[in-house]
N, C-alpha and C positions, 0 to 999 in steps of 0.2 A: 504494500500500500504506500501510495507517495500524496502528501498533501502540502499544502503551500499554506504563507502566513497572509495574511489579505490586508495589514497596517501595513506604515511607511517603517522600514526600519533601514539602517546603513548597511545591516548584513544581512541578506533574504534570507530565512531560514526552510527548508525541505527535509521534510520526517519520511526518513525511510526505515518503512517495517516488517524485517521478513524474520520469519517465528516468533514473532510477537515483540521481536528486541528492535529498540527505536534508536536510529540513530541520526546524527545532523549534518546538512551537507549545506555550504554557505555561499551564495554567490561572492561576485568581487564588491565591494566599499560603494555602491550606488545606490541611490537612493528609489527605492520602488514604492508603488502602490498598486492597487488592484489583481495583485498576480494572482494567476490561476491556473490551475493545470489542462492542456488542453486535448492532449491524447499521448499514446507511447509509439512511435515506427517501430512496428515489428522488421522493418526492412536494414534498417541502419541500427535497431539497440538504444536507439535514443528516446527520451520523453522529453516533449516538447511543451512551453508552457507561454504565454500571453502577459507580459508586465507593463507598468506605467512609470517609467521614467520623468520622476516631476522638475530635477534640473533640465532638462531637455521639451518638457514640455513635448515628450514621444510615443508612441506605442514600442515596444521591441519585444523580439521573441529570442526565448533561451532555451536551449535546448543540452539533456543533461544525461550522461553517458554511463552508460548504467552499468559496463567493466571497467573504467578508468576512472569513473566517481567524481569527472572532474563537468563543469558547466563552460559553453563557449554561447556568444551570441550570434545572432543570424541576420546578416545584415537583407532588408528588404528592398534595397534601391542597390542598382548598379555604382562600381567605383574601387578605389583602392582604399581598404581600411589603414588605418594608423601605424599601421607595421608595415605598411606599403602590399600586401597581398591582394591578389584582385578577389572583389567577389564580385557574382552573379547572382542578382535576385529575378532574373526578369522569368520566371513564374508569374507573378502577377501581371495583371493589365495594367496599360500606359494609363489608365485614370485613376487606377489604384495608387499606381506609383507616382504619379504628382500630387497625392493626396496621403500621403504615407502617413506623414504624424497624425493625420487625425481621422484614419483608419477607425470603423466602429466592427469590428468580430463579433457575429451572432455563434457562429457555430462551426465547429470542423472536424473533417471525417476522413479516415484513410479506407479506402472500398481493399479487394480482394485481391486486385490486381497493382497495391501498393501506393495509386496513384492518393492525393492530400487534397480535399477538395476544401478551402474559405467560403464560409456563407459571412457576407458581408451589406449593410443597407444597401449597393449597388449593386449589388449580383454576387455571380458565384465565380471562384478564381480555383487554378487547377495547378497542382507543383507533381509533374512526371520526373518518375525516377530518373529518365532520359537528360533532362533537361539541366542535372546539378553537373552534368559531365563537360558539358560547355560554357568556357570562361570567352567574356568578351571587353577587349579594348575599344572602347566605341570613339567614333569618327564624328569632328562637329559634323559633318554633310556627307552626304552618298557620293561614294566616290570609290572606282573597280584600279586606278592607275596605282595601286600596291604591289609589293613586295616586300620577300624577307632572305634570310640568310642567318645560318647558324656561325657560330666563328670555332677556333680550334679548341675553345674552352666549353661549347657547349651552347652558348649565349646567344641571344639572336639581337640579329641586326633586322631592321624591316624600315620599309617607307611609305610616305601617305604622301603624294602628291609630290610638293617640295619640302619635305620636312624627314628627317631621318631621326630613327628611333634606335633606344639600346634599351635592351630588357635582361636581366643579370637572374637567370633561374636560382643562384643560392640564395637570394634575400628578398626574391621577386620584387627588385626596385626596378624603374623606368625613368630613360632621361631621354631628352628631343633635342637634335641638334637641325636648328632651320639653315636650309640653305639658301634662300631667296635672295638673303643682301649679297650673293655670290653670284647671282645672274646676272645677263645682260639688260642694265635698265634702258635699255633703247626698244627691247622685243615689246611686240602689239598685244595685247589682251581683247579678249573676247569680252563679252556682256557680262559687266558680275563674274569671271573667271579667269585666272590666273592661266598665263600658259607655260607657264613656270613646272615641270614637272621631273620628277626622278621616273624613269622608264625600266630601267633595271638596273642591278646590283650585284655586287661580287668581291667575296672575302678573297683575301691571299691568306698565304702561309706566314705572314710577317705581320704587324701591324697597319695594315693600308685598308679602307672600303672604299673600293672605286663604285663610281654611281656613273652612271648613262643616263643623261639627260635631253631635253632638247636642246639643251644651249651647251653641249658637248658633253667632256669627261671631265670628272672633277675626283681628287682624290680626299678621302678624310684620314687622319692621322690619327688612331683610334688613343694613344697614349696625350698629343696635344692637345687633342679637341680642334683642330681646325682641320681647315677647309682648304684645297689647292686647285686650283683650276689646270689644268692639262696644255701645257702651250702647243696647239697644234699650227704653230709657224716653221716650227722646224721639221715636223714633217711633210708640209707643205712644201720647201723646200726638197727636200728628200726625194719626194713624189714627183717636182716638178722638171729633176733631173731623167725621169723616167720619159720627159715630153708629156706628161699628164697636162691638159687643160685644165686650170685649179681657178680660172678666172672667178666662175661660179661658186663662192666659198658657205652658198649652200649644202654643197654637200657634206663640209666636216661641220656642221651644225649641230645636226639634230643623231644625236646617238642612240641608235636604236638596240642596244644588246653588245655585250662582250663576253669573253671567255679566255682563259689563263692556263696555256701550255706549260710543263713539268719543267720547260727550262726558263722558265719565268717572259718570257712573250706572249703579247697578248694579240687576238684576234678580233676585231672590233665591226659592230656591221653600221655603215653609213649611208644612209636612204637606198640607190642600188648597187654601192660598190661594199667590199669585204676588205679590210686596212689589217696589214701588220704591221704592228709594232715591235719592231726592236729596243725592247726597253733600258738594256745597257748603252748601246750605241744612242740612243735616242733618233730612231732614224726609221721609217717606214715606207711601204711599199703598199699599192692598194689594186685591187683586182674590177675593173668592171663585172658586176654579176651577169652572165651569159645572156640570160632569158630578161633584163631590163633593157628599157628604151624607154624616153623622152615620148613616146609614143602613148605609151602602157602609165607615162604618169605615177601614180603613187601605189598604182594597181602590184606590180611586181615586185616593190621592193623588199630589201631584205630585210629583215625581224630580227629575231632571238639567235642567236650563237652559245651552242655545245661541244665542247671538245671532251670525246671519249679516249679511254685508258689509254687506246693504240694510237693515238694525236691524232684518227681523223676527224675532220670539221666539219660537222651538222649545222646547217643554213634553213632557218624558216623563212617563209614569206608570206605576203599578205595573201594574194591564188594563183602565184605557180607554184604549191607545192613542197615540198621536204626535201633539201638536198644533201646530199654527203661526197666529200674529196679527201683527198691525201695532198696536203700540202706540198710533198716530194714528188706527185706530178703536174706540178705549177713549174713550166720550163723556161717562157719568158712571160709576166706579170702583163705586158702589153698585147697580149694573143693569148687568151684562157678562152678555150673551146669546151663549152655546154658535156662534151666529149668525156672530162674526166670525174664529172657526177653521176653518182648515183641519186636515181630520182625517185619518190612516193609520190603519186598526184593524190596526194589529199589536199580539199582547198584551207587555209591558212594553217598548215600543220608548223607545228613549232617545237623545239626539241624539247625537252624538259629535263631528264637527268636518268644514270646510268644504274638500275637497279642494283643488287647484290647478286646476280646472276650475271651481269653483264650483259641485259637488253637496254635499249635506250625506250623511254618514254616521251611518244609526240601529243600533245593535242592538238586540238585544230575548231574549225568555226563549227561545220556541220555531222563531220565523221568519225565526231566520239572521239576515242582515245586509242593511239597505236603504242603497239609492243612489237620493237625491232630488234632482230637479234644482229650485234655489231660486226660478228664474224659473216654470217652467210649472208645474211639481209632478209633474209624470212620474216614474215610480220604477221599480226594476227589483228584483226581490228575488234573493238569492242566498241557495241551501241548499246541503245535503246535494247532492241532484241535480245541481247546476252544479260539485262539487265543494270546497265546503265543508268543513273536519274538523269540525263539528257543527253544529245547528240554535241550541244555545244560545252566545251570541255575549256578550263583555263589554267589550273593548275594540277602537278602532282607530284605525291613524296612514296616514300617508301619507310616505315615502319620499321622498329626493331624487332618484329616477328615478319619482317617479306609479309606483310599485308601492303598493297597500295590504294593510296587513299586520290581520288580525284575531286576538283572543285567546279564544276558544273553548274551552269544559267539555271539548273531548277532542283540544285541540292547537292547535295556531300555522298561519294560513293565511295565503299569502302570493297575493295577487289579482293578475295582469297587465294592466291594462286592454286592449294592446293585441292579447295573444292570446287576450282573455278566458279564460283559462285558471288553474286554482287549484293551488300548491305546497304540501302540508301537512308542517310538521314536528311529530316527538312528543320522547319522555321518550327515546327511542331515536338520537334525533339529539344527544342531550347537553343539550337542556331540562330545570328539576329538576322538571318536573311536568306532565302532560297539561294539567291545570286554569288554561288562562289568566287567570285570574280577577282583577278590578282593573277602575277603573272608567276610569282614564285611562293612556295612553299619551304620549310623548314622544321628539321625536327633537332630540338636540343639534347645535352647530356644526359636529364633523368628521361627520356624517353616522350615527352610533349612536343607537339605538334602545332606552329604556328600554321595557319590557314587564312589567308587576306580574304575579304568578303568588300560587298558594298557597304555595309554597314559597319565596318570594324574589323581589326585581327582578333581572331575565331585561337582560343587556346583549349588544346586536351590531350588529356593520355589516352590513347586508345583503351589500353586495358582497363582503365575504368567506365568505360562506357556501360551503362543497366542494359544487359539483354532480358528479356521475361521470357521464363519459364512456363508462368502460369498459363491455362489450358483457357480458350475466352467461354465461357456460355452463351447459351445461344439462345432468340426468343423470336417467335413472333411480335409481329409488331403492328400488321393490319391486312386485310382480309377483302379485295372488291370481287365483284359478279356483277360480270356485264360492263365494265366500267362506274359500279356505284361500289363502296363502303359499308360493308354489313358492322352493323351494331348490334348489342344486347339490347336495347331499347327500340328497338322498330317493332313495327306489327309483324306477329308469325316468323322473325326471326329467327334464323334455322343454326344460331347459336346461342347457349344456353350460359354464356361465359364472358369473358372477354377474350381475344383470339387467343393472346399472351397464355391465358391457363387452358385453351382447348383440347383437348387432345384428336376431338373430330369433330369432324363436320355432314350432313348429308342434306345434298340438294335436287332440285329437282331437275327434268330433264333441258328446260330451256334453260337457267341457270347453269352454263358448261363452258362459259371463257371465264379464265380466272387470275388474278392477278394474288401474289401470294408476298408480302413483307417480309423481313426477319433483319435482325441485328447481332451481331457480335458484342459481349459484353466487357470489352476489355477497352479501355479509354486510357491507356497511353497515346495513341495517334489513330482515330477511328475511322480516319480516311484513307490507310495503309490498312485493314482488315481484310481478306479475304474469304471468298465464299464459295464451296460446293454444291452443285443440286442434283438428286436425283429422282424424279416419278415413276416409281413402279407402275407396269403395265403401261407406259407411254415412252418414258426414256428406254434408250437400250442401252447407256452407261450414265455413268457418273459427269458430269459438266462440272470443268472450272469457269467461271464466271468471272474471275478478280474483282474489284470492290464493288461490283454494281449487288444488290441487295435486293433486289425485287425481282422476280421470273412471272410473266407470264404462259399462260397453256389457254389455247383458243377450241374449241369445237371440241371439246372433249365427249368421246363416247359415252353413254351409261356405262355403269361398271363401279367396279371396287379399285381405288387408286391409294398408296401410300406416299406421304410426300415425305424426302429425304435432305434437312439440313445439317452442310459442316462448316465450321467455321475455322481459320486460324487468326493468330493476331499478328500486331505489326512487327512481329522478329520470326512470324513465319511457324511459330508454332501453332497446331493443328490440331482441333478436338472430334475425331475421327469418331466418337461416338455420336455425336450429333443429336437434332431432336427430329421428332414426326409428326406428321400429322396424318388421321384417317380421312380420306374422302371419298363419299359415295354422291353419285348421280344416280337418280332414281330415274329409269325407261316411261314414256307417255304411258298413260294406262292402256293404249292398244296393245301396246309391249309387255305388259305383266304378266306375273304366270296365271294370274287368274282370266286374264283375257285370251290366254295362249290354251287355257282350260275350257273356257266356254266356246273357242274356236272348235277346239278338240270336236266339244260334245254336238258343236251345230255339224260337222263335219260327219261326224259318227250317224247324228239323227237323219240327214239326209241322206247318205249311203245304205241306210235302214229303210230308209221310204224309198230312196232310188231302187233297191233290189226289192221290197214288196213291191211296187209296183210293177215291176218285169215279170215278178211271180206270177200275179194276179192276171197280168197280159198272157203269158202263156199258161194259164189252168184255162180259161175262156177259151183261148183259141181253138186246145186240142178238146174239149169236150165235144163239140159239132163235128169233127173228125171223128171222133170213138163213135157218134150215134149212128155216120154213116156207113160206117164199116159195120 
């Protein structure tokens, strides 16, 4: 038994009583009112309780650990608490949460399936187990031009637009280092929008984060804290020893993606040309990309830059597709023939990163997500079909169990290599946004996962994520004929129930198209629930349906039908026992057996008169015969 003191005192007190011996467990030095105990999560071991902070003039909720004995609070609003740790409250709704401190709690309930439901004077609010697994850095404004990067410590680097982040996993603090007073203040700006942006990102082995921007390369000095701009005069030079046309100093502008060869040169991609840098010499060389022209405009250019273990260079573009070369057959920099790529036509495929197998990972606009092996070039594509949550694909990482995880325009898919099988989460699992969107991924030291979205960097450890076990139940839920809604309240009502508790039904013979409801009872994500049917005597198997929740059966015969619901919930577990329902159509009375019986008997009584009267014809006949004889 656990009960709460309900005065204001400095140290809460909580009487805990197991075999009757009381003992006292204290909160920290705040000053409470109102507390009260609100229920215990059989799922985490905690009891959770409702208090009134009168310095704060707050509600807050404690929740108190019932092998460790020790109490921690729960913060209800998104942000970094006092220790700098991020929490995630956004369980609740956005009207709840602007309304926090003066939250009024009626009542609250943990159902079967673990989910916490708040009865509040606004409505009802819901905390899925799903949902505590995702931490989110949120974004003043929607915005997908993110990225991140781990460093050799574990640590991640990431960026929001023009602003560069460092996030330190052992003490989970965050600093921002803005790059804006580093651009060019002569560039034009859009309406309301900066065109100020970091495009991609890339650790070394040293202390350097180099950023690609549009206003070029710039380097950060991770121990000074500044900022370098990249003087691309000198390789302008370099280049123009080559006889390169550099008139146009558009093109070393705007940096679209780099990459960092094992001997410390970098590979840089500049609207349609491919730049190496000689980083010792300071001296570079640039390749026109084969398949650009001035023609093709911005259509061709080249993108994201990947350099795999064997130093070949994976080239994305906007839609000609995925390329791959060997630097060592680049013979003269001023004649590169289309000749020494290997090509994928996937339209904007872009490389992403070189698994623990040694596939590389592209995405792209339409064509899902590829898996290329760097030796042969075999590739497999994954979509929608294979189970994908979208065709359009932005970023991916790779796990420390080889799970990969991809960031997709309509959710978070998580790949098993070994069951080849696809997990997807959405905005419903506690993601702040369907829109994976970013162009890099990263996973740090203890095994977390930054994830860029439009909404914020998305933070989780995979292995914590809630999968449910539990089995959903299954119910009806509504019942038409003919296209109308049977009730237990209508006249002659051919249910004596509400559907929910029927077990049958029987109707009559025009009554034979039927539309038949049901639900899955499991409310982690009830729009990820799936469904089986099958009607004895009309189906010849089992039908998977996925989420849709209603079947129709049109002109059904008289007869005796059993109807067959299964359900699984959103992690795909299945309650293969399922429920039923009895349904009989009852035949016109011409079709009864009592009509089939009095048919009988008129059938009977007529072949009884039909044959007396043949008798009777022939006894008449032959007696006038007999007399003449």
């Amino acid at each position: 038994m656990l009960t709460s003191n309900k005065k204001g005192y400095e140290d809460m007190v909580f009487r805990f009583c197991p075999d009757e011996i009381y003992k006292n467990y204290y909160t920290a030095n705040k000053y409470f009112e109102n507390h009260s105990i609100l229920f215990y999560d059989k799922l985490k071991g905690k009891i959770w309780s409702l208090a009134y902070l009168i310095s704060l003039d707050q509600w807050l909720f404690l929740t108190f650990d019932v092998q460790t004995k020790t109490f921690e609070e729960v913060s209800i609003k998104n942000g970094f608490d006092k220790n700098g740790k991020y929490q995630d409250g956004g369980f609740l709704s956005s009207k709840l949460e602007q309304n926090a401190a003066k939250i009024a709690f009626t009542d609250v309930y943990q159902d079967a399936t673990n989910n916490i439901w708040w009865g509040t004077k606004d409505g009802v609010s819901k905390i899925s187990p799903q949902s505590s697994a995702f931490q989110t850095i949120k974004t003043k404004k929607d915005d997908i031009h993110s990225t991140s990067s781990s460093d050799k410590n574990g640590n991640v680097w990431y960026t929001i637009e023009d602003t560069l982040f460092y996030y330190d996993v052992n003490v989970s603090s965050l600093a921002s280092y803005p790059l804006k007073n580093h651009f060019n203040s002569n560039m034009d700006r859009t309406k309301g929008h900066t065109l100020f942006t970091i495009i991609d990102i890339y650790l070394d082995n040293s202390d350097t984060v180099w950023l690609a921007t549009n206003d070029g390369l710039f380097a950060f000095n991770t121990l000074s804290k500044k900022f370098k701009r990249v003087d691309i005069s000198t390789w302008q030079k370099s280049m123009l020893a080559q006889k390169q046309d550099y008139n146009q100093r558009y093109f070393l502008i705007t940096c679209n993606g780099l990459s960092q060869e094992k001997n410390g040169d970098f590979w840089l991609s500049y609207f349609g040309r491919l730049v190496n840098w000689k980083v010792k010499e300071n001296k570079a060389y640039s390749i026109v990309f084969p398949l650009w022209t001035w023609a093709k405009g911005f259509g061709s250019r080249t993108s994201e830059i990947n350099i795999d273990p064997k130093g070949k260079v994976w080239v994305g573009t906007l839609d000609a597709g995925l390329h791959v070369f060997n630097p060592d057959d680049i013979k003269d920099p001023m004649d590169v023939s289309i000749d020494i790529f290997k090509t994928f036509n996937f339209e904007g495929a872009e490389p992403k990163f070189v698994d623990s197998k040694g596939n590389m990972w592209a995405t792209s606009l339409s064509s899902g997500v590829i898996r290329i092996n760097t030796e042969t070039y075999n590739y497999t594509q994954f979509t929608k079909d294979e189970g994908l949550a979208d065709n359009n694909t932005f970023n991916v990482i790779e796990d420390r169990k080889g799970r990969i995880w991809i960031g997709t325009a309509n959710g978070l898919s998580c790949y098993t290599p070994e069951t080849k099988k696809f997990k997807n989460y959405y905005k419903s699992y506690g993601l702040p946004s369907n829109i994976i969107g970013g162009r890099k991924s990263s996973l740090t030291s203890n095994g977390e996962i930054f994830i860029p979205t439009n909404k914020g960097i998305v933070i989780f450890d995979p292995d914590n994520i809630y999968t449910s076990s539990i089995k959903p139940r299954i119910a009806f839920t509504d019942f038409k004929v003919n296209g109308k809604e049977l009730s237990i309240s209508q006249k002659n009502s051919p249910l004596n129930s509400d559907i929910s508790l029927s077990k049958a039904i029987t109707l009559p013979y025009w009554q034979n198209d039927l539309s038949i409801s049901f639900s899955a009872l499991h409310f982690d994500d009830t729009q990820k629930n799936q469904y089986a049917v099958f009607m004895e005597n009309d189906d010849e198997n089992w039908r998977n349906i996925g989420i849709q929740h209603t079947v129709e059966y049109t002109n059904l015969n008289p007869g005796s039908y059993i109807f067959n619901v299964r359900a699984s919930n959103s992690d795909g577990v299945w309650n293969k026992t399922g429920i039923t329902l009895d349904i009989t159509i009852l035949p016109p009375w011409w079709a009864t057996w009592r009509a089939y019986t009095i048919y009988i008997a008129l059938i009977i009584s007529l072949l009884v008169h039909f044959t007396d009267t043949k008798l009777t014809e022939n006894y008449n006949w032959q007696k006038p015969n007999d007399y003449m004889n």
